[in-house]
MOPAC internal coordinates of N, CA, C and O (Angstrom, degrees):
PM7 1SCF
backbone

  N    0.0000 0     0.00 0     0.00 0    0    0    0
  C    1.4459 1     0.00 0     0.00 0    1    0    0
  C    1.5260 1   108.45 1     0.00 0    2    1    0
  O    1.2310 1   117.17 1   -46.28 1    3    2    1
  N    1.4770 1   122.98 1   133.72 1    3    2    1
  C    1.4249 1   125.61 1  -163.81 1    5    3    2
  C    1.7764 1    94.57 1   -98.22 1    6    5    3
  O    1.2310 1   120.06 1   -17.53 1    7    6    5
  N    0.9764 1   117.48 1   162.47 1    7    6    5
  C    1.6275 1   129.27 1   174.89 1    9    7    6
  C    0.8552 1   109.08 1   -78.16 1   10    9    7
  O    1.2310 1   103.56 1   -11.31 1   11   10    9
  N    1.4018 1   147.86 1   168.69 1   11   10    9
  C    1.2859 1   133.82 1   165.43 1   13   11   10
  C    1.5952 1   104.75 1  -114.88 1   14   13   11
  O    1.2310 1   106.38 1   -35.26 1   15   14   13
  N    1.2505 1   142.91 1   144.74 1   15   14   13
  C    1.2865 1   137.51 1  -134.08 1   17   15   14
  C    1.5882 1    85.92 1  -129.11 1   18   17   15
  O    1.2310 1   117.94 1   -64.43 1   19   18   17
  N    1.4531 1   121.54 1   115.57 1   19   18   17
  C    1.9917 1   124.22 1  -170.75 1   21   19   18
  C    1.6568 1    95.20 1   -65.82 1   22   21   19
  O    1.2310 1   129.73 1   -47.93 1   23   22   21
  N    1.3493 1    98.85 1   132.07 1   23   22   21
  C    1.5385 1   104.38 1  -175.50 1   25   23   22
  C    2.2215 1   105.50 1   -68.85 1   26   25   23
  O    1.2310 1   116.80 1   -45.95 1   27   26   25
  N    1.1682 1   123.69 1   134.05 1   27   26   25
  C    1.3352 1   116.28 1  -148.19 1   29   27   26
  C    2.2820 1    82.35 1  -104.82 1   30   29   27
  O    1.2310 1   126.69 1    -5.41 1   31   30   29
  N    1.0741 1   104.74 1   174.59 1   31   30   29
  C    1.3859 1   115.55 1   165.34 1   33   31   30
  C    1.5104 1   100.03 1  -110.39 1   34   33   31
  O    1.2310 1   124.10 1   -43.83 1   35   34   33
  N    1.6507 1   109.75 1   136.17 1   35   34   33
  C    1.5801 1   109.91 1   170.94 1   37   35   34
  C    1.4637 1   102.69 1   -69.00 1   38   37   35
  O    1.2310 1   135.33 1   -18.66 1   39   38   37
  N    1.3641 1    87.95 1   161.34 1   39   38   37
  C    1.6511 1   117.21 1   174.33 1   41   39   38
  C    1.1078 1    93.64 1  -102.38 1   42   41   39
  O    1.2310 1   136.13 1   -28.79 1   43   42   41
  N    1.6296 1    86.38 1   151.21 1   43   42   41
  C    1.6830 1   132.25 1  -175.32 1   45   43   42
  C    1.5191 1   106.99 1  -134.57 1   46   45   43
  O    1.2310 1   120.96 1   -42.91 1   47   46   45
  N    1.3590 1   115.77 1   137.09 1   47   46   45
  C    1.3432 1   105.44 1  -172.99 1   49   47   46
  C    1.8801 1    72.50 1  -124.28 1   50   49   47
  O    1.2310 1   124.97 1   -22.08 1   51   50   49
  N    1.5200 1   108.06 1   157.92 1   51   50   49
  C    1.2024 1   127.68 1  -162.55 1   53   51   50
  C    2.2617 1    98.38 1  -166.90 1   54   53   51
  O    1.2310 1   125.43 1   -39.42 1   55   54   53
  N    1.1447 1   107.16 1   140.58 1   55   54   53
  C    1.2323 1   125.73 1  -151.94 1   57   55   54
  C    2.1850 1    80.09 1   -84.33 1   58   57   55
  O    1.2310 1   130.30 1    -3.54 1   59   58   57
  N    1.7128 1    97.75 1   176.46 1   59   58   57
  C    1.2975 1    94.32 1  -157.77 1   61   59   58
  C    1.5995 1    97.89 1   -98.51 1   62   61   59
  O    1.2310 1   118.16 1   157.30 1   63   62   61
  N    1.1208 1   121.12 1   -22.70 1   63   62   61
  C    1.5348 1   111.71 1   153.82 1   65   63   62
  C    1.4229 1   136.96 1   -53.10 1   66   65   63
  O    1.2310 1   124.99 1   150.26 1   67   66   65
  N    1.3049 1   108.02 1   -29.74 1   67   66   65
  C    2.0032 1   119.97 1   159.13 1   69   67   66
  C    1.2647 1   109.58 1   -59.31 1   70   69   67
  O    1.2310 1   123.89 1   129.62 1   71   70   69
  N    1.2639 1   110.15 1   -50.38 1   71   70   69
  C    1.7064 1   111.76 1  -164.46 1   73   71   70
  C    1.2445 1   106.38 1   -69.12 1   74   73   71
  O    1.2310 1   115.83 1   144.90 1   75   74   73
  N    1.4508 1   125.51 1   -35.10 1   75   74   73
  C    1.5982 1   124.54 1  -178.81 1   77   75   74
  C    1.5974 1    97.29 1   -71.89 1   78   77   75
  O    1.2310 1   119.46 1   144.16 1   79   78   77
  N    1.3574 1   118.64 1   -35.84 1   79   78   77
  C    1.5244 1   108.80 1  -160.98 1   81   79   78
  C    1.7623 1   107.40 1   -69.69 1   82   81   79
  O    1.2310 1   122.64 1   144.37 1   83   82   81
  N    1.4455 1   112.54 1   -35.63 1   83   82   81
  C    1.1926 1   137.22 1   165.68 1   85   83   82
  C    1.5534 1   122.25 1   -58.06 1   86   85   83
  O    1.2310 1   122.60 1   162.28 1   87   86   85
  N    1.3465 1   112.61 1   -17.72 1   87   86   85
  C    1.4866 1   127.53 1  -165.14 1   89   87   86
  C    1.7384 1    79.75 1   -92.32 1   90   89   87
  O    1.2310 1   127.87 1   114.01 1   91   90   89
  N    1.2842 1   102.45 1   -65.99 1   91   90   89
  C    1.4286 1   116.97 1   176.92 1   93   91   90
  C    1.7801 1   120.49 1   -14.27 1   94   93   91
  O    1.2310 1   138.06 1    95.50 1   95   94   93
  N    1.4094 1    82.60 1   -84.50 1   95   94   93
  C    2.0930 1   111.56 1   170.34 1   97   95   94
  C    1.3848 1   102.91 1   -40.60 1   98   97   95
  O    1.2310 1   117.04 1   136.08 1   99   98   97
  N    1.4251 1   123.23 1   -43.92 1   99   98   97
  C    1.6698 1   110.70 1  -162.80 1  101   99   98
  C    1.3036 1    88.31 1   -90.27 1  102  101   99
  O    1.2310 1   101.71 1   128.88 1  103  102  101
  N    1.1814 1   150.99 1   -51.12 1  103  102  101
  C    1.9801 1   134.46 1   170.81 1  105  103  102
  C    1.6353 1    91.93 1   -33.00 1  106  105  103
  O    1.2310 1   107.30 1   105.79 1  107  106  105
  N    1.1629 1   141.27 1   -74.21 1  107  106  105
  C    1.2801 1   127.74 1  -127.59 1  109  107  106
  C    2.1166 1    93.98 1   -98.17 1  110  109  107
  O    1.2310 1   124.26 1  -148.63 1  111  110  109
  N    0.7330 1   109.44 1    31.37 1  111  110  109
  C    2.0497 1   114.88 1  -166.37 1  113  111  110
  C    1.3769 1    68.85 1  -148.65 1  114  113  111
  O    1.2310 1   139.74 1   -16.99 1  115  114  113
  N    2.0268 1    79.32 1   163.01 1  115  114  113
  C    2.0885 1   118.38 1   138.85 1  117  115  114
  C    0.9637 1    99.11 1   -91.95 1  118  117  115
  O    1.2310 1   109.12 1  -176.90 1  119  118  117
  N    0.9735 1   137.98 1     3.10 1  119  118  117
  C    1.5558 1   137.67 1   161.36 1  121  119  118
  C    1.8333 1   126.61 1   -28.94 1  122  121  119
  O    1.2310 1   111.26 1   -68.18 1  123  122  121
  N    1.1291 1   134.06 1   111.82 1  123  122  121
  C    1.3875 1   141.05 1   166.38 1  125  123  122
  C    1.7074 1    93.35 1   -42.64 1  126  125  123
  O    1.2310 1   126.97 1    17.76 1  127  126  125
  N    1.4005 1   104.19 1  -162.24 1  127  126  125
  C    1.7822 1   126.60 1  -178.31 1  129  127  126
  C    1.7973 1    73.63 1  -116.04 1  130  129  127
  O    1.2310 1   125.08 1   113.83 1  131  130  129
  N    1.3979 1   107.85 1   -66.17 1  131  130  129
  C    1.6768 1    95.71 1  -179.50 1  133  131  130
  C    1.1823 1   161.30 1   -44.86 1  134  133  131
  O    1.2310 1   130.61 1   160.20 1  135  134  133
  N    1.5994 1    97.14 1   -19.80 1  135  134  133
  C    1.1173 1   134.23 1  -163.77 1  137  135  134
  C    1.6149 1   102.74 1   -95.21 1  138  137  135
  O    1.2310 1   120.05 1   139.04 1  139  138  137
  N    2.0641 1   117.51 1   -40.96 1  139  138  137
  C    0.7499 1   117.24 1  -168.29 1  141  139  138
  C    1.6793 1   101.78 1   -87.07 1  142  141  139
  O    1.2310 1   120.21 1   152.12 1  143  142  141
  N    1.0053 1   117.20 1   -27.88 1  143  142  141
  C    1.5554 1   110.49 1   169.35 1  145  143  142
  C    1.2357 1   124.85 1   -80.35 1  146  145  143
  O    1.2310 1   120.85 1  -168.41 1  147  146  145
  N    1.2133 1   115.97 1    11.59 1  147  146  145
  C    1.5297 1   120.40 1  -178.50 1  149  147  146
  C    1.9743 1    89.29 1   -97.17 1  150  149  147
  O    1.2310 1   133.67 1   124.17 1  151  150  149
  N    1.6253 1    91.18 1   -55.83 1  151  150  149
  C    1.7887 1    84.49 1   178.41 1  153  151  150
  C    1.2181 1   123.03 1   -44.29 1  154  153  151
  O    1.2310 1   116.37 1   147.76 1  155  154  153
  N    1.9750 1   124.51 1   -32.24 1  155  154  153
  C    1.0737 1   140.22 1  -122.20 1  157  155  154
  C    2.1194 1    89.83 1   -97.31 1  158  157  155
  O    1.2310 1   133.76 1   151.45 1  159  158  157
  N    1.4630 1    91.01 1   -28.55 1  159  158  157
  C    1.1884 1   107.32 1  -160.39 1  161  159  158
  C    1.7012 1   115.78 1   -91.53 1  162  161  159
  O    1.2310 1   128.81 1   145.95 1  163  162  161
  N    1.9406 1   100.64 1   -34.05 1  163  162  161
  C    1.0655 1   109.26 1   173.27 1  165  163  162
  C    1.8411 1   115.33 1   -77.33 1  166  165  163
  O    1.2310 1   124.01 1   172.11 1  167  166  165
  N    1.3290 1   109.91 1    -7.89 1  167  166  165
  C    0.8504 1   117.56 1  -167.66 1  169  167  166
  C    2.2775 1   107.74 1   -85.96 1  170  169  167
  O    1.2310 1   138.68 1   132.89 1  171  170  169
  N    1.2803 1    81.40 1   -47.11 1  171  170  169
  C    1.7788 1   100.82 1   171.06 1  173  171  170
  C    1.4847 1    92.37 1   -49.64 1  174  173  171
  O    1.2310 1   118.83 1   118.71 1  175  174  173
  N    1.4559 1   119.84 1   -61.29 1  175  174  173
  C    1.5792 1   134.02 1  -149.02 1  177  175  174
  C    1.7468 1    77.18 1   -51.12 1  178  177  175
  O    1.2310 1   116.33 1   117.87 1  179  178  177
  N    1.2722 1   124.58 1   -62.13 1  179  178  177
  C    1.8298 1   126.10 1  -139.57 1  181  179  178
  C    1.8157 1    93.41 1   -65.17 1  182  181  179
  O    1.2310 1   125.87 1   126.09 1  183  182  181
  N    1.4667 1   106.32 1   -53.91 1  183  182  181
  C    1.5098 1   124.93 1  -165.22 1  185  183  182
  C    1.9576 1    96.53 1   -63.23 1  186  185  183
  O    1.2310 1   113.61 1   135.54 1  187  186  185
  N    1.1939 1   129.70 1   -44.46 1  187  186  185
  C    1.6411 1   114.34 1   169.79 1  189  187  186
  C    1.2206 1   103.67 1   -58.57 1  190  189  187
  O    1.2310 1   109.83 1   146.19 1  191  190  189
  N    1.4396 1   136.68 1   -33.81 1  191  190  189
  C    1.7343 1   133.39 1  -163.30 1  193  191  190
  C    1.1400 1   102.72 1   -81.03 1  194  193  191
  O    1.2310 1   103.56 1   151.86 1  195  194  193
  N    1.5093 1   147.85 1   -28.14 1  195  194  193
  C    0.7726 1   149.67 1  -143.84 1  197  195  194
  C    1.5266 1    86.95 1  -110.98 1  198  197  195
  O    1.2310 1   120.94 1   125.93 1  199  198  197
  N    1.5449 1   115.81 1   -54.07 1  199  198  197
  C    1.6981 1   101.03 1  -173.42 1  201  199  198
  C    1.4727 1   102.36 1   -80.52 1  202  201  199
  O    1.2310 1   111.17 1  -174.29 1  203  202  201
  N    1.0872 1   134.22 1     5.71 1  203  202  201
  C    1.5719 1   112.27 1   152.14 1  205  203  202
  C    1.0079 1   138.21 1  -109.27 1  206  205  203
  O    1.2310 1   124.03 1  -163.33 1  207  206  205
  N    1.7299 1   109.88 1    16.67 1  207  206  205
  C    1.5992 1   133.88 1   153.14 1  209  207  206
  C    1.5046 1   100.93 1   -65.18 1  210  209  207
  O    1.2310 1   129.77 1   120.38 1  211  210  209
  N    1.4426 1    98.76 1   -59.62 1  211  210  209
  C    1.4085 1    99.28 1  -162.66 1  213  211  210
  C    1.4447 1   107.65 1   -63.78 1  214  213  211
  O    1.2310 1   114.61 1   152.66 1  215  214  213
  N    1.0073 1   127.81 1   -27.34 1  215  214  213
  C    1.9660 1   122.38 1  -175.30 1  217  215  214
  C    1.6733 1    86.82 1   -81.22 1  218  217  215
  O    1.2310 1   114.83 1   113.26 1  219  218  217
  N    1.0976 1   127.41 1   -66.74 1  219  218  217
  C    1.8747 1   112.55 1   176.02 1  221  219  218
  C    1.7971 1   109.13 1   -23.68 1  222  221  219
  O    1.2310 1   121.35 1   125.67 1  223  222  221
  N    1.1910 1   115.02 1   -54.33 1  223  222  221
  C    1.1748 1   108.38 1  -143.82 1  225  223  222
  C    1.9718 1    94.55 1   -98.15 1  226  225  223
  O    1.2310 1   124.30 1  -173.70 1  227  226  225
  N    1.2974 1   109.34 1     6.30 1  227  226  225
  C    1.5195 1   115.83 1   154.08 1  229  227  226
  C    1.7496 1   124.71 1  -111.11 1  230  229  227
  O    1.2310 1   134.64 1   175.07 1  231  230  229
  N    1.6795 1    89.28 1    -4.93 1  231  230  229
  C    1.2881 1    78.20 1   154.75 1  233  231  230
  C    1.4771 1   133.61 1  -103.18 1  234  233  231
  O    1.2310 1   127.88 1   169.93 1  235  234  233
  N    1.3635 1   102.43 1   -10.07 1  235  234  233
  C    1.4275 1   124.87 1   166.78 1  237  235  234
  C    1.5897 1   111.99 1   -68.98 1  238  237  235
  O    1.2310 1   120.37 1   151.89 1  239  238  237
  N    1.2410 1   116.90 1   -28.11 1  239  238  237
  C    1.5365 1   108.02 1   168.99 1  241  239  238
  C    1.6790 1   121.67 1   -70.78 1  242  241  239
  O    1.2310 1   134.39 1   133.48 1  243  242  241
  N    1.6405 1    89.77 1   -46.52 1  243  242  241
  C    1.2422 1   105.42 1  -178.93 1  245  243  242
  C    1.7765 1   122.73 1   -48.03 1  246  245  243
  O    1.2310 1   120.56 1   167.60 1  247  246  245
  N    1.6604 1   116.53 1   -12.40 1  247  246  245
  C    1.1037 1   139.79 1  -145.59 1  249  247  246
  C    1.5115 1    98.13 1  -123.24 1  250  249  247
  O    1.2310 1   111.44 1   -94.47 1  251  250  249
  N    1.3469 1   133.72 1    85.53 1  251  250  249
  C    1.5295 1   128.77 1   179.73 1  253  251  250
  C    1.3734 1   101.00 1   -62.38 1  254  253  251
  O    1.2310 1   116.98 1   124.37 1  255  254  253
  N    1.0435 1   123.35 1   -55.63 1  255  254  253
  C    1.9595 1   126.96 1  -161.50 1  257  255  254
  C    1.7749 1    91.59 1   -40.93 1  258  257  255
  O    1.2310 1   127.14 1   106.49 1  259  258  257
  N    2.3741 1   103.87 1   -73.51 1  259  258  257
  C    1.0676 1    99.18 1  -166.41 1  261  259  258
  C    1.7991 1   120.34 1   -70.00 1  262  261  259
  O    1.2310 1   117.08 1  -165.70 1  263  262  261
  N    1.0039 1   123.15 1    14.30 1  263  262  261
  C    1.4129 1   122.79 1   169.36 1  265  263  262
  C    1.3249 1   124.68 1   -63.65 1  266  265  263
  O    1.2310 1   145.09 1   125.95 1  267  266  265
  N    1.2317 1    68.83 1   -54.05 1  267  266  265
  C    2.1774 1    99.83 1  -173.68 1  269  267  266
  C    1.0381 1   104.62 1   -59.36 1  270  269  267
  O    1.2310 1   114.10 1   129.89 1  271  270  269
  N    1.5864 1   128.78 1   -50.11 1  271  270  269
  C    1.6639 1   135.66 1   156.49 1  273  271  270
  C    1.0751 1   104.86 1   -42.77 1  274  273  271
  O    1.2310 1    97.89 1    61.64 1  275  274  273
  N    0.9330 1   157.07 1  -118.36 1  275  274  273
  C    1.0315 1   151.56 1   110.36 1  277  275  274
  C    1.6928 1    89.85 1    87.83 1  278  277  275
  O    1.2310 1   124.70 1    64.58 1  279  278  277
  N    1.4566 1   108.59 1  -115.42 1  279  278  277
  C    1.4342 1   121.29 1   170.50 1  281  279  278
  C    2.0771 1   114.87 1   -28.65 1  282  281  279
  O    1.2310 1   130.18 1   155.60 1  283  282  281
  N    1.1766 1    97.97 1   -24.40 1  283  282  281
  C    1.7922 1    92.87 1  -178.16 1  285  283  282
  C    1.4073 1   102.77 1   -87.47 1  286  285  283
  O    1.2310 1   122.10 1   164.30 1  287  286  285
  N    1.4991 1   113.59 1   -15.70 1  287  286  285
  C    1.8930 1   124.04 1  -171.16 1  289  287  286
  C    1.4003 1    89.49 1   -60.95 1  290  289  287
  O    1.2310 1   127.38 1   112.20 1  291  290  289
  N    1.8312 1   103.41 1   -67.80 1  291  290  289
  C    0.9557 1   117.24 1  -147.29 1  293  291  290
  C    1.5504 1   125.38 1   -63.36 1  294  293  291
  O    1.2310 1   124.75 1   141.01 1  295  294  293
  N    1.8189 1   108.49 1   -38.99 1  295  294  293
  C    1.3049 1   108.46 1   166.84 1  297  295  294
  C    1.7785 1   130.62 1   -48.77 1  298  297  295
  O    1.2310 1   133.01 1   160.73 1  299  298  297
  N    1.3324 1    92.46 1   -19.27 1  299  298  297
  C    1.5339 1   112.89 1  -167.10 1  301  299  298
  C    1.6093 1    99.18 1   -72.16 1  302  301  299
  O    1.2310 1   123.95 1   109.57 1  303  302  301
  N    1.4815 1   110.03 1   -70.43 1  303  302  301
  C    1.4741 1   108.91 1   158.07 1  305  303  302
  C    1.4145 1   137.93 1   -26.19 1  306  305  303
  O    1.2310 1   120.19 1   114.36 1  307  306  305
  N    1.8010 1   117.23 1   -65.64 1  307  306  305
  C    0.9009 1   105.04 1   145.03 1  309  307  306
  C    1.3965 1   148.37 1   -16.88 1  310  309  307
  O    1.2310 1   118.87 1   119.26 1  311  310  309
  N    1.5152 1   119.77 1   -60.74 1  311  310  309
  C    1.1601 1   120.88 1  -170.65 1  313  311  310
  C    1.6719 1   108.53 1   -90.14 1  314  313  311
  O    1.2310 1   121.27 1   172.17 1  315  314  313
  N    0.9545 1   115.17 1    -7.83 1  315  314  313
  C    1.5658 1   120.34 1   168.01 1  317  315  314
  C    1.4862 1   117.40 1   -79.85 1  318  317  315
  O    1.2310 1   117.25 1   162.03 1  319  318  317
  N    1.4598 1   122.83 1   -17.97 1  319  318  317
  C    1.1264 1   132.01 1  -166.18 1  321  319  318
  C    1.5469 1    99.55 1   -72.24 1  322  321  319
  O    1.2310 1   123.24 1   123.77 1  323  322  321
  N    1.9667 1   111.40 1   -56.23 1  323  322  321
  C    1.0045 1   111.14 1   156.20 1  325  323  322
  C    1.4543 1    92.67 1   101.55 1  326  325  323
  O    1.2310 1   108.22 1   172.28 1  327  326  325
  N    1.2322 1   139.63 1    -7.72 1  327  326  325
  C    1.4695 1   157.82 1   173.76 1  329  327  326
  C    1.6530 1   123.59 1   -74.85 1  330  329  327
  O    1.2310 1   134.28 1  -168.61 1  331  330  329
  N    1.9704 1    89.99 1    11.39 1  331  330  329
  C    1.5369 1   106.57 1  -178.17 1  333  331  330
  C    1.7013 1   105.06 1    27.19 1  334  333  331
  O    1.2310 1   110.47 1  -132.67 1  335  334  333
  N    1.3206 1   135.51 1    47.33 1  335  334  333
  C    1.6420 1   143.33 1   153.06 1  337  335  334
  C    1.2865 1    92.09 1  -103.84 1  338  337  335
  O    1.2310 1   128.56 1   -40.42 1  339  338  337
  N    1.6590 1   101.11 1   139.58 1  339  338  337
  C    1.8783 1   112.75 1   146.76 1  341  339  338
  C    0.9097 1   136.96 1   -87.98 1  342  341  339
  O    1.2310 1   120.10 1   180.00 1  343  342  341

């Protein structure tokens, strides 16, 4: 009969000002320590996506040729949708 080996959570090493700030967050939540760094992380994940929409979508302005593409895509869509919206 084999043992069964307790599945462990990885470690994270985190500086000693996080951990207090985190010590912090879980007093004031129902929040886990895990739970809040899982948010902490999904939350970073949304805020990079968002700033590299936004640099796409200034560099796409910045870009007359690809705009205009861009704008000829889009009318096309539009009018296929067929949902008479612009």
């Amino acid at each position: 009969m084999t043992a069964s080996i307790p599945s462990r959570q990885p470690v994270v090493r985190i500086n000693l000002a996080a951990k207090q700030k985190l010590d912090r967050m879980q007093t004031q939540t129902d929040l886990s320590q895990p739970e809040l760094l899982d948010l902490a992380v999904t939350l970073l994940e949304r805020e990079m996506l968002a700033q590299r929409f936004a640099q796409d979508l200034a560099d796409l302005a910045s870009n007359e040729k690809a705009l205009k593409k861009y704008k000829q895509i889009s009318s096309v869509f539009e009018g296929a949708s067929g949902d008479g919206l612009s």
